[in-house]
C-alpha positions in Angstrom: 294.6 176.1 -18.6 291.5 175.2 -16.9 289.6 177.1 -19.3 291.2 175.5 -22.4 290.3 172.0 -21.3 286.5 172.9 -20.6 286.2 174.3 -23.9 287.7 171.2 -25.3 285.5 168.8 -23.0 282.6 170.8 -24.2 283.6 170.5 -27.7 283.9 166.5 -27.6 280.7 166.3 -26.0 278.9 169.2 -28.7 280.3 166.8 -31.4 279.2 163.7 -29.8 275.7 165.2 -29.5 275.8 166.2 -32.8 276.8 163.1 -33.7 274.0 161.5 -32.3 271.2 164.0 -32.7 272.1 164.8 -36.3 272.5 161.3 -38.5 268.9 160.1 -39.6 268.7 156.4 -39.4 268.5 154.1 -41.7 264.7 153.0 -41.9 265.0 150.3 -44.4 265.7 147.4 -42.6 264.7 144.8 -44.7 263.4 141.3 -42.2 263.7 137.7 -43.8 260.3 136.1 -42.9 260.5 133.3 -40.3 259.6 130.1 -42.9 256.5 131.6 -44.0 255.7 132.1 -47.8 253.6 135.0 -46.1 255.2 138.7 -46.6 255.8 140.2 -43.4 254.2 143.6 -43.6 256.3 146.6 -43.9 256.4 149.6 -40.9 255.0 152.4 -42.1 257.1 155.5 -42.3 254.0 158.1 -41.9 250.9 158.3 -39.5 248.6 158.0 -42.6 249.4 154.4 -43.5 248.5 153.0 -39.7 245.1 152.0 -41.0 246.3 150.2 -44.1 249.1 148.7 -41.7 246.8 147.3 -39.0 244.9 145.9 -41.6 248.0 144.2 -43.2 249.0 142.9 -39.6 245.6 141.4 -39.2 245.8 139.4 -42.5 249.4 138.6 -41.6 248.3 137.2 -38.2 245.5 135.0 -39.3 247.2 133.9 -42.3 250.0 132.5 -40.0 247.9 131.1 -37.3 246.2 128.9 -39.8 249.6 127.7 -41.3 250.9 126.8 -37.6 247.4 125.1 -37.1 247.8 123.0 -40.4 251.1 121.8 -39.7 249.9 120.5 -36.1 247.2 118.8 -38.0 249.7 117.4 -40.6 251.9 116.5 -37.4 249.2 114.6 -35.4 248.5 112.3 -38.4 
């Protein structure tokens, strides 16, 4: 009897493991920009795009930072 229910518990837990391990996740999560008319840069899926990435991120940055810092100025007239 002992014997039946460890196989069991060891099959629940193989499946849950499979269940976990197996599935590939969904990478195409698609995130609304925050008010911006700027296009949030998408992550890239291989090591090869970092590069073009950082220099996406970059542009992304400064191009927000100089929206914020013209609606101050439009705020403090």
């Amino acid at each position: 009897m002992r014997l039946i229910l460890m196989l069991a518990a060891l099959l629940i837990v193989g499946l849950l493991l499979y269940r976990q391990i197996g599935e590939v996740p969904d990478r195409a999560l698609d995130v609304p920009a925050a008010d911006s008319g700027a296009e949030v840069p998408r992550v890239p899926q291989r090591p090869q795009d970092l590069p073009v990435f950082e220099e996406q991120m970059h542009e992304f940055m400064q191009d927000a930072g100089e929206q914020r810092r013209r609606q101050l100025d439009a705020l403090e007239r």
